[in-house]
N, CA, C and O atoms as CSV, one atom per row, in Angstrom:
chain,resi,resn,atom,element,x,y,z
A,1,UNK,N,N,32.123,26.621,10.619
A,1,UNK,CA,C,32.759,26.137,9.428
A,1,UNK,C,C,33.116,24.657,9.515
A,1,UNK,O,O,33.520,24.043,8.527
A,2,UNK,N,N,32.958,24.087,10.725
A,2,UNK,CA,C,33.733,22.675,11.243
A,2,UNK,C,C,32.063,21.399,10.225
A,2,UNK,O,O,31.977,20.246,9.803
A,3,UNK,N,N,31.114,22.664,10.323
A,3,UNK,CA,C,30.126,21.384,9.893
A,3,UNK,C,C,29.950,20.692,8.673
A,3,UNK,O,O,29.580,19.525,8.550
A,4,UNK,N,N,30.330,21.740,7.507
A,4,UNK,CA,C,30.238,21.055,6.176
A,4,UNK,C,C,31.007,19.685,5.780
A,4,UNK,O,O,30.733,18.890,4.881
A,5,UNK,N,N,32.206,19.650,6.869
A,5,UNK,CA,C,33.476,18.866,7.117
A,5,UNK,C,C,33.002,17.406,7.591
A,5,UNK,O,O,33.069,16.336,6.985
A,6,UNK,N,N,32.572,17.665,8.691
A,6,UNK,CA,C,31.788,16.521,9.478
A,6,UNK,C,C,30.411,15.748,8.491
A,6,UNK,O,O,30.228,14.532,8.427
A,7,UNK,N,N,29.524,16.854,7.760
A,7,UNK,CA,C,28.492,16.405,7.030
A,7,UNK,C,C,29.544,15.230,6.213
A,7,UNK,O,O,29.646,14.051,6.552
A,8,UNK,N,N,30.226,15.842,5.145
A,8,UNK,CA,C,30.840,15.247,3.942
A,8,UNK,C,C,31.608,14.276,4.963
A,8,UNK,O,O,30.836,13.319,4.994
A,9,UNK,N,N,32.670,13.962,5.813
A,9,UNK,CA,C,32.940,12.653,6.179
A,9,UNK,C,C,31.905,11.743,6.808
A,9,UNK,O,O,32.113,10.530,6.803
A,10,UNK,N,N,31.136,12.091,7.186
A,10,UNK,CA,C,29.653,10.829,7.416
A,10,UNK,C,C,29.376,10.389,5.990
A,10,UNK,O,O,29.383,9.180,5.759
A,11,UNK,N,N,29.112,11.315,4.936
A,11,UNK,CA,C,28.740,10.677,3.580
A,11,UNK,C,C,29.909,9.623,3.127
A,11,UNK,O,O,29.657,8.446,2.868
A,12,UNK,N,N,30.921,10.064,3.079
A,12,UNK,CA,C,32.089,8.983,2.778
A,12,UNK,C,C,31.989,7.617,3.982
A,12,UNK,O,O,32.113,6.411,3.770
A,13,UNK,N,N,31.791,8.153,4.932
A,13,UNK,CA,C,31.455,7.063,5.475
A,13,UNK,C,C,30.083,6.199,5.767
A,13,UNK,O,O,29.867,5.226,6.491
A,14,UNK,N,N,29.614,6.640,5.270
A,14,UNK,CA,C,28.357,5.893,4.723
A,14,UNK,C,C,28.481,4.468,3.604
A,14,UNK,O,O,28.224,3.269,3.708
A,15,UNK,N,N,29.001,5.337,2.557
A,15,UNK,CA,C,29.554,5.001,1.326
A,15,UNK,C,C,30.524,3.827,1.538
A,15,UNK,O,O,30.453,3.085,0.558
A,16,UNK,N,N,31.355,3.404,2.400
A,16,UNK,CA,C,31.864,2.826,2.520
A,16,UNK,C,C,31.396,1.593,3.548
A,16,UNK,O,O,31.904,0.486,3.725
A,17,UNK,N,N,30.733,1.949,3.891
A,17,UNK,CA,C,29.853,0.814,5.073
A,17,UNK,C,C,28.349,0.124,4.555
A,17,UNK,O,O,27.598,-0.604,5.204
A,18,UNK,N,N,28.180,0.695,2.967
A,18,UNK,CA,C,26.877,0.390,2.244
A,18,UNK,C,C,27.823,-1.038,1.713
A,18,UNK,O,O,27.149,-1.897,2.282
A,19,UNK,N,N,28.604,-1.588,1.212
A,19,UNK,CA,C,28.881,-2.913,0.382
A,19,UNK,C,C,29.074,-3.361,1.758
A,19,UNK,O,O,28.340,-4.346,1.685
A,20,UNK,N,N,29.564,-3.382,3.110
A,20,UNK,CA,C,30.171,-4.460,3.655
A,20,UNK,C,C,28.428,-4.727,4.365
A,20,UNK,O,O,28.266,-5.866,4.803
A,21,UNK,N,N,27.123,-3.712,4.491
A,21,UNK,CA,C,26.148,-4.630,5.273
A,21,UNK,C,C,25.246,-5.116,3.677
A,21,UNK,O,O,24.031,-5.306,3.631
A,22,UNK,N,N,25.889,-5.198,2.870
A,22,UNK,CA,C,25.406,-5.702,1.546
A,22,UNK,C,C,25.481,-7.209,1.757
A,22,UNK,O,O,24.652,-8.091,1.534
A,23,UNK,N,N,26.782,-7.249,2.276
A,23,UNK,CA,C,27.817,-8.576,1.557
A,23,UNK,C,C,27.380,-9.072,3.320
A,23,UNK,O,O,26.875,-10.169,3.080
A,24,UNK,N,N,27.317,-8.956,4.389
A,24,UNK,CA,C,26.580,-9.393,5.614
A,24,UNK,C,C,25.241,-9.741,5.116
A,24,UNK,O,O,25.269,-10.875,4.638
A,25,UNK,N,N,24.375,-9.335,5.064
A,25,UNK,CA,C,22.811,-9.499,4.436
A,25,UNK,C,C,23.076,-10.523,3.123
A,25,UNK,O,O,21.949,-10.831,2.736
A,26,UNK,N,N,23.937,-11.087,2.394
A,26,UNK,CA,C,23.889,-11.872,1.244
A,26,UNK,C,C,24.578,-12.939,2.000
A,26,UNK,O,O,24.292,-14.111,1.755
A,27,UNK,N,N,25.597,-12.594,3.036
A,27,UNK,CA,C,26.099,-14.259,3.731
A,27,UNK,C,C,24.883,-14.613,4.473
A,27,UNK,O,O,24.535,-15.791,4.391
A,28,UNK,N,N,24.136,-13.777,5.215
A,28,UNK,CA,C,22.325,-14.069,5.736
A,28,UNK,C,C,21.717,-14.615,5.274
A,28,UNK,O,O,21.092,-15.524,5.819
A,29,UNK,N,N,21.605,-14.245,3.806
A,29,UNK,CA,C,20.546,-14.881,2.960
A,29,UNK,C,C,20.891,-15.935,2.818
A,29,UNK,O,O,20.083,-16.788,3.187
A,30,UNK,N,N,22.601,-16.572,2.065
A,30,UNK,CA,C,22.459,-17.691,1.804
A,30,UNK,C,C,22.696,-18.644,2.615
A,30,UNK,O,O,22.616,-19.710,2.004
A,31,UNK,N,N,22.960,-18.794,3.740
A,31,UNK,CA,C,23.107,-19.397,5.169
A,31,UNK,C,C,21.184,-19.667,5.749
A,31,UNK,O,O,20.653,-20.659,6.249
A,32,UNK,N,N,20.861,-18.900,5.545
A,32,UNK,CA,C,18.816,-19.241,5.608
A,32,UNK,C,C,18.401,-19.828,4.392
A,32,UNK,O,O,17.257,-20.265,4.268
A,33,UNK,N,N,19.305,-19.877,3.410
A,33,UNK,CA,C,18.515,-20.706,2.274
A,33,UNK,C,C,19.127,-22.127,2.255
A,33,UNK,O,O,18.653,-23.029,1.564
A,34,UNK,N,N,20.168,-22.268,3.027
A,34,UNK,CA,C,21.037,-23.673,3.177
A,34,UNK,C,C,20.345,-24.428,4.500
A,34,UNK,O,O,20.146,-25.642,4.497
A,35,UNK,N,N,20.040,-23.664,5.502
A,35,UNK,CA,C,19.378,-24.643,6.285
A,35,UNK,C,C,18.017,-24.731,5.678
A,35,UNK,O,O,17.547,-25.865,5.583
A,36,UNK,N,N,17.251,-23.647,5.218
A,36,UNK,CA,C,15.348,-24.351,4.729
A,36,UNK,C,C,16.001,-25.396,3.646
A,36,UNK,O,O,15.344,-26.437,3.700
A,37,UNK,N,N,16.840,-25.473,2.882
A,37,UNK,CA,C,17.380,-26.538,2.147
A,37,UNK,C,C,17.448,-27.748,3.081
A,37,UNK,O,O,16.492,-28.523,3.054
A,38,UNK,N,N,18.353,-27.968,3.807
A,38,UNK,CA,C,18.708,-29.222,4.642
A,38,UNK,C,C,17.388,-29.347,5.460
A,38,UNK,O,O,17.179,-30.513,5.793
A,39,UNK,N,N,16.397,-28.419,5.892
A,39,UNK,CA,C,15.348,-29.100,6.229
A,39,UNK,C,C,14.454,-30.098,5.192
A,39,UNK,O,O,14.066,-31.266,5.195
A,40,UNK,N,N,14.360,-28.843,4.248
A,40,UNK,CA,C,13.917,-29.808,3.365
A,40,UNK,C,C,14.299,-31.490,2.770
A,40,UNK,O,O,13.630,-32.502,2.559
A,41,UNK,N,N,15.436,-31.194,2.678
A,41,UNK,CA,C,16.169,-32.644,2.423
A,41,UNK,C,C,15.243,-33.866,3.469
A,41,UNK,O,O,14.382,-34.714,3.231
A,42,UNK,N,N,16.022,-33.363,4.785
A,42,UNK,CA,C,15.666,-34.051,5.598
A,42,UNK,C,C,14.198,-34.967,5.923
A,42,UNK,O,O,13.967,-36.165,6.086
A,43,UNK,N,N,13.276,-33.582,5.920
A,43,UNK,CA,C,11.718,-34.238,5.425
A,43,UNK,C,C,11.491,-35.021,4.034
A,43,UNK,O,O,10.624,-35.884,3.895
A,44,UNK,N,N,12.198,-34.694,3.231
A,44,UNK,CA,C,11.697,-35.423,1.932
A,44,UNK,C,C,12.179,-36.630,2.200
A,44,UNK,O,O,11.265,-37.439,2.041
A,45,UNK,N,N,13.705,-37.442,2.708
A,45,UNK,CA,C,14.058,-38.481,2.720
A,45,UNK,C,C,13.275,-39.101,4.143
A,45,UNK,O,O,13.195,-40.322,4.007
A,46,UNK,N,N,12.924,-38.842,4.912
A,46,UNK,CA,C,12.053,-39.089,5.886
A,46,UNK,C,C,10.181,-39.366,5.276
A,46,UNK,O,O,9.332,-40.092,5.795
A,47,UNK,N,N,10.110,-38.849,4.554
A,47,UNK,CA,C,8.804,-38.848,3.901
A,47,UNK,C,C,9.171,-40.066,2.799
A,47,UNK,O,O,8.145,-40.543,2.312
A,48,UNK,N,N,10.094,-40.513,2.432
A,48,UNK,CA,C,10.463,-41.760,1.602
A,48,UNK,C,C,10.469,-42.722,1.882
A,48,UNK,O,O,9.924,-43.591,1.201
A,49,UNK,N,N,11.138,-42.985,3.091
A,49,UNK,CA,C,11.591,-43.893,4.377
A,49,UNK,C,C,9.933,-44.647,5.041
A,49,UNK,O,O,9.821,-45.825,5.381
A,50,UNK,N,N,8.994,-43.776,5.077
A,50,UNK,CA,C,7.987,-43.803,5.703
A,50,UNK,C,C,7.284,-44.203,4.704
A,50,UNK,O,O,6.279,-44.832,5.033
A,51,UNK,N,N,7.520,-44.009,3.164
A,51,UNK,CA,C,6.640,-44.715,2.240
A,51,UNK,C,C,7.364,-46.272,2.108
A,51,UNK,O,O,6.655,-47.276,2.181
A,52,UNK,N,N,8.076,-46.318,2.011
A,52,UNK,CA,C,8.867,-47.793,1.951
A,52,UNK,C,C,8.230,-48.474,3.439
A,52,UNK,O,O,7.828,-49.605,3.163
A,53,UNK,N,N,8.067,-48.248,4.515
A,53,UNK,CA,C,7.768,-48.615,5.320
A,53,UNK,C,C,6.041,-49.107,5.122
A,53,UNK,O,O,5.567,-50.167,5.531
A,54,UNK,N,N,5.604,-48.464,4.687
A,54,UNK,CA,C,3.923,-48.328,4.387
A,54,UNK,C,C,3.771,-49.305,2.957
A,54,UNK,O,O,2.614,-49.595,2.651
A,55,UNK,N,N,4.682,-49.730,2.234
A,55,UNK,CA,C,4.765,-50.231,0.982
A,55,UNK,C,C,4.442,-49.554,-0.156
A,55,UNK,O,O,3.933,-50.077,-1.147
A,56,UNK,N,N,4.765,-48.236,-0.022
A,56,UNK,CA,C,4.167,-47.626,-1.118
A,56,UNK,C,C,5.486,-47.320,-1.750
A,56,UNK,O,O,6.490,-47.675,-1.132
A,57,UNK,N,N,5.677,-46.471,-3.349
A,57,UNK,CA,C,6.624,-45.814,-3.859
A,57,UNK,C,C,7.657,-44.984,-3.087
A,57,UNK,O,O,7.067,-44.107,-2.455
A,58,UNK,N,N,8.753,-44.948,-2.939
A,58,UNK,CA,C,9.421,-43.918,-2.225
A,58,UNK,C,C,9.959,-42.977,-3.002
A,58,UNK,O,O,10.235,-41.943,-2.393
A,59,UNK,N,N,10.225,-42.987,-4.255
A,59,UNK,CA,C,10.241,-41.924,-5.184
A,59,UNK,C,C,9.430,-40.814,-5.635
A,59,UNK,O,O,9.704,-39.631,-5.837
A,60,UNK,N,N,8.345,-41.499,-5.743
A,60,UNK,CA,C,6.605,-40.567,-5.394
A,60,UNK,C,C,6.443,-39.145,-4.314
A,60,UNK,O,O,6.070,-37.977,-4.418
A,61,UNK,N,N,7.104,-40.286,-2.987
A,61,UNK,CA,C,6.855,-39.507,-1.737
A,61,UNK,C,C,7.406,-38.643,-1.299
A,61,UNK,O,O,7.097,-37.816,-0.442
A,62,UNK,N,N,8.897,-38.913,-2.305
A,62,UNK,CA,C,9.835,-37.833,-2.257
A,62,UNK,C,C,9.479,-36.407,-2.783
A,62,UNK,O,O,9.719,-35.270,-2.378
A,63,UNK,N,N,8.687,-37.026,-4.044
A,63,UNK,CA,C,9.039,-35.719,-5.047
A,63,UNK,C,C,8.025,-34.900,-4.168
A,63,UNK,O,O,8.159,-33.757,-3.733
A,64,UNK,N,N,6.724,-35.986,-3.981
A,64,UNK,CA,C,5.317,-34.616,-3.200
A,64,UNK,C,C,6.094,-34.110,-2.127
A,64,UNK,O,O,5.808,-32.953,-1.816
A,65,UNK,N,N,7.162,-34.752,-1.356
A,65,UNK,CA,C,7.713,-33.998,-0.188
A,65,UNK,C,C,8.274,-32.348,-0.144
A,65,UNK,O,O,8.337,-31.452,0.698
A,66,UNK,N,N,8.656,-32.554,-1.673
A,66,UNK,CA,C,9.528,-31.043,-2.078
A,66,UNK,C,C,8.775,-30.295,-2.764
A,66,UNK,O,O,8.252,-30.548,-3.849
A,67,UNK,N,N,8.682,-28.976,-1.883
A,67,UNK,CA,C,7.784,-27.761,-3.139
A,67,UNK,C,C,8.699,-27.759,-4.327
A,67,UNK,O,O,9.882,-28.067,-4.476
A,68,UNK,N,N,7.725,-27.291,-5.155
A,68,UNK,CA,C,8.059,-27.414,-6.782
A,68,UNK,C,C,9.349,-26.652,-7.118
A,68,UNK,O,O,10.124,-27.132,-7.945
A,69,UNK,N,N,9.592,-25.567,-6.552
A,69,UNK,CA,C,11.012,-24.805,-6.837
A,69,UNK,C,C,11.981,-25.779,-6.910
A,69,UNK,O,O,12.756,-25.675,-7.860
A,70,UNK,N,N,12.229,-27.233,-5.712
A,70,UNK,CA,C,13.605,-27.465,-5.290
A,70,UNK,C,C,13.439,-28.940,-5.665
A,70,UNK,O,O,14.311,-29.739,-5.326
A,71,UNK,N,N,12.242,-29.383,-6.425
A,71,UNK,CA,C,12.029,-30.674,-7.501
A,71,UNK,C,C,13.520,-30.851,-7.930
A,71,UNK,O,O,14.306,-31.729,-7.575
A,72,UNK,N,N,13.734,-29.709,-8.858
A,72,UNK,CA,C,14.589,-29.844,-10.228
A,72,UNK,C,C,16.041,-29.947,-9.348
A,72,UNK,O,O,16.840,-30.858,-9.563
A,73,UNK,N,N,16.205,-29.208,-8.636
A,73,UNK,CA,C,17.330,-29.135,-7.647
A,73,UNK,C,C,17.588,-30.755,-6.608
A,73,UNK,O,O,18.317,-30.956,-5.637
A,74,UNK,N,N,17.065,-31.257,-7.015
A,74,UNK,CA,C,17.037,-32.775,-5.703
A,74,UNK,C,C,17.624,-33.872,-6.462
A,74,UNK,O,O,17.330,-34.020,-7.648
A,75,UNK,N,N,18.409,-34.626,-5.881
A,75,UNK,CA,C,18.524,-36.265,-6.244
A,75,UNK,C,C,18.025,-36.973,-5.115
A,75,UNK,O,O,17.749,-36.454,-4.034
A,76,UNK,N,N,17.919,-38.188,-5.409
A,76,UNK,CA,C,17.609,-39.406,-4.676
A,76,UNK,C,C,17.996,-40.676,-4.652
A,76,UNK,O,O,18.056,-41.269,-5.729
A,77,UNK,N,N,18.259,-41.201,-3.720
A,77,UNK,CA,C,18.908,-42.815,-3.780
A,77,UNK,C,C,18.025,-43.155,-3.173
A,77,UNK,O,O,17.499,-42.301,-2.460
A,78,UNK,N,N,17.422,-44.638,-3.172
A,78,UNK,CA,C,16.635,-45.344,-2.518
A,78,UNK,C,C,17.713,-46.771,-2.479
A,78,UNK,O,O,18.050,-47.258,-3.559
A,79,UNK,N,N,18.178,-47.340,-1.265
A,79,UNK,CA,C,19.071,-48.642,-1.591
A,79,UNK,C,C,18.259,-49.060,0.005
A,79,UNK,O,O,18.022,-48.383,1.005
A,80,UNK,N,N,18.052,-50.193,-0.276
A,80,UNK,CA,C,17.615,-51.458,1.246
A,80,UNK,C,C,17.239,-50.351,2.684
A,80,UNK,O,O,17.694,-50.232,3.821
A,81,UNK,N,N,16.282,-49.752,1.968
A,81,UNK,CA,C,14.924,-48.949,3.534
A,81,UNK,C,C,15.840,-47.603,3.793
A,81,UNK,O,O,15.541,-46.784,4.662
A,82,UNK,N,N,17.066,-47.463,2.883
A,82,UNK,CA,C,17.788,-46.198,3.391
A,82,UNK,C,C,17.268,-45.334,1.936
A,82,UNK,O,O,17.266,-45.753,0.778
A,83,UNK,N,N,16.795,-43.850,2.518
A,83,UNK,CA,C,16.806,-42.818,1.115
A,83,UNK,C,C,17.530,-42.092,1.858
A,83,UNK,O,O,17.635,-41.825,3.055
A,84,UNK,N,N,18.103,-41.776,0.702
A,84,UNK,CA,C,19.348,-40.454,0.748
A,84,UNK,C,C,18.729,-39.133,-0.702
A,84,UNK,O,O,18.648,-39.342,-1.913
A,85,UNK,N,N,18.428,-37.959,0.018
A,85,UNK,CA,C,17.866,-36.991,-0.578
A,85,UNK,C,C,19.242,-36.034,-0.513
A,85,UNK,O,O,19.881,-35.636,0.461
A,86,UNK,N,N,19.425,-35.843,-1.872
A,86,UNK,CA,C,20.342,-34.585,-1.786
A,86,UNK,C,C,20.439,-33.471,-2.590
A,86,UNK,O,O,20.448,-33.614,-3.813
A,87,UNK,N,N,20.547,-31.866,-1.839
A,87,UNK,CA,C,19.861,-30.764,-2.605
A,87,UNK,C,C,20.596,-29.942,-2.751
A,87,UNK,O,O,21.569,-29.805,-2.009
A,88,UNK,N,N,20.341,-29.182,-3.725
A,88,UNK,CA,C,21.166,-27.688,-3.591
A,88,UNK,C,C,20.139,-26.682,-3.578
A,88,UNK,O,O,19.145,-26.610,-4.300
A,89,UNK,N,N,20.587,-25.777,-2.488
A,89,UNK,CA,C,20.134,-24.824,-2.007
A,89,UNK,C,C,20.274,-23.197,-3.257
A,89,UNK,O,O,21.193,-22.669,-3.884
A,90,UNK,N,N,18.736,-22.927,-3.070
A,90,UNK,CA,C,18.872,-21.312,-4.145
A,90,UNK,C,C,20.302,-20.826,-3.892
A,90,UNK,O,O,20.971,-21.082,-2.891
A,91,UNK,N,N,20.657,-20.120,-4.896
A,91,UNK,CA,C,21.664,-19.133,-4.352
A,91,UNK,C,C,21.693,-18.059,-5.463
A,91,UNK,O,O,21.386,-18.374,-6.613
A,92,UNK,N,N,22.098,-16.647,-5.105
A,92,UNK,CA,C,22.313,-15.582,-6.211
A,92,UNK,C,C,23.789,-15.349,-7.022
A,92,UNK,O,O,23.923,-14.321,-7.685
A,93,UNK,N,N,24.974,-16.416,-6.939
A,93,UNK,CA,C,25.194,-16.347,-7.307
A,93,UNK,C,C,26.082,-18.106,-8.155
A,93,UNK,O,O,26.634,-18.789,-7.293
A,94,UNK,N,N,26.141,-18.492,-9.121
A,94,UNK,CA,C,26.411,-19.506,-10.043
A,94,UNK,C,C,27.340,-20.285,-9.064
A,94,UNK,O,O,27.141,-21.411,-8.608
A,95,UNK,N,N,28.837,-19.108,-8.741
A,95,UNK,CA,C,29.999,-20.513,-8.747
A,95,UNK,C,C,29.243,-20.833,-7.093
A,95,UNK,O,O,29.492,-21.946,-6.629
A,96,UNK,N,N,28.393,-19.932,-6.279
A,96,UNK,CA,C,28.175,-20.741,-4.825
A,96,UNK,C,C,27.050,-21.938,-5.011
A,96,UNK,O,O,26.999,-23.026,-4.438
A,97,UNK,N,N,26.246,-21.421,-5.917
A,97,UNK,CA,C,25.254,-22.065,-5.799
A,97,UNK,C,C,25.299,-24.072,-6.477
A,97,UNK,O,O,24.617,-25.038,-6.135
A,98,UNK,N,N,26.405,-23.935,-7.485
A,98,UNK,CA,C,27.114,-25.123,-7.636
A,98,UNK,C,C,27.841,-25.740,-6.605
A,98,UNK,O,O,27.925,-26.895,-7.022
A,99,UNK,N,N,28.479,-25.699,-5.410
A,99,UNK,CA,C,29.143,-26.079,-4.701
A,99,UNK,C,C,28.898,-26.243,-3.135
A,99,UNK,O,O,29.578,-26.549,-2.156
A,100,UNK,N,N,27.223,-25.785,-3.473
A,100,UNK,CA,C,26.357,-26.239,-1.737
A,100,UNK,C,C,25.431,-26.869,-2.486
A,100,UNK,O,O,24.659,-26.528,-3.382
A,101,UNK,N,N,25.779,-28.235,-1.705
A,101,UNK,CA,C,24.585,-29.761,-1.664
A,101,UNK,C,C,24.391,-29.680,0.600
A,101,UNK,O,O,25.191,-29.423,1.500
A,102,UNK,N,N,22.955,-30.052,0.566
A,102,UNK,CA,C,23.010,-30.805,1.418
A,102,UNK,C,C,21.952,-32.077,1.519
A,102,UNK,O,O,20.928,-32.146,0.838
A,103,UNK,N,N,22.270,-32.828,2.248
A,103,UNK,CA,C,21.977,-34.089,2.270
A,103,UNK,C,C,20.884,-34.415,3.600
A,103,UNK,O,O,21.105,-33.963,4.723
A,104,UNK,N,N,19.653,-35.291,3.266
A,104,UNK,CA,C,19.044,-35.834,4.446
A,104,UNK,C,C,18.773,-37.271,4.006
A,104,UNK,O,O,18.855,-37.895,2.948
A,105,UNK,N,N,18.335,-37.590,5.546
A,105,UNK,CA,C,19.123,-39.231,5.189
A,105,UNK,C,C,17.751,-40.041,6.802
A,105,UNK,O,O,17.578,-39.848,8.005
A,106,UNK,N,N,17.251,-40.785,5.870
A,106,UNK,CA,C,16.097,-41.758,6.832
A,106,UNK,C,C,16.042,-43.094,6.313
A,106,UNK,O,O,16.132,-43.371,5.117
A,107,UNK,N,N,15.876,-43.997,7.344
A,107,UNK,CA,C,16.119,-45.018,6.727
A,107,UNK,C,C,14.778,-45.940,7.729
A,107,UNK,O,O,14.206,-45.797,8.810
A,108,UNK,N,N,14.769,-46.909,6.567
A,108,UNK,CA,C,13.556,-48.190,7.981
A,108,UNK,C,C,13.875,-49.461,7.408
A,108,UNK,O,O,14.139,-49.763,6.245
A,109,UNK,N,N,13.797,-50.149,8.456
A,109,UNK,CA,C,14.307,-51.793,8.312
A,109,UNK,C,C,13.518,-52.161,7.358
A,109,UNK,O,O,12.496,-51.499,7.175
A,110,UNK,N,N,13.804,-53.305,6.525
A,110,UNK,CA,C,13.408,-53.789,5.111
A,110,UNK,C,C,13.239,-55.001,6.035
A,110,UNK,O,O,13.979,-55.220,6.995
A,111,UNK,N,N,12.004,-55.920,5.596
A,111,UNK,CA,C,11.932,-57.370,6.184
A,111,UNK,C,C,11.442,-57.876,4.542
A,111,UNK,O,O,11.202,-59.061,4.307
């Protein structure tokens, strides 16, 4: 008679351990979408840096630097051989996804 007891508290406890590896797996996700973000940054303002160096556009080099998803998501400064690329990273939900920027930053001497 002890088993129907034991079945039904594993189900409750199931039930209760399904939102917290929810909400683990969604701090996962967006913690892997903030660093491929800051990589990205990083290469795109490095890929700018290296066009200014070469004499070409650094705005150009930026944009081909970033796959098309994280275009719309990017700013850019270009001031004296320094670009500053800065992004926001996907996110699933509005108020996080407003309030993570990250930034990459390359620069080359201007003569």
């Amino acid at each position: 008679m002890s088993r129907p007891r034991q079945a039904g508290q594993t189900s409750v406890e199931m039930l209760g351990a399904v939102p917290v590896v929810l909400l683990a797996g969604l701090v996962i996700l967006q913690l892997l979408a903030v660093g491929y973000a800051s990589v990205l940054a990083g290469g795109a303002a490095e890929a700018g840096a290296l066009a200014i160096a070469g004499g070409h556009d650094s705005r150009s080099a930026v944009r081909t630097a970033l796959p098309g998803w994280s275009r719309a998501r990017a700013r850019m400064a270009v001031r004296h051989g320094q670009v500053v690329v800065r992004l926001r990273p996907p996110s699933p939900l509005r108020a996080i996804a407003r309030r993570l920027e990250v930034t990459g930053r390359a620069a080359v001497e201007v003569r």
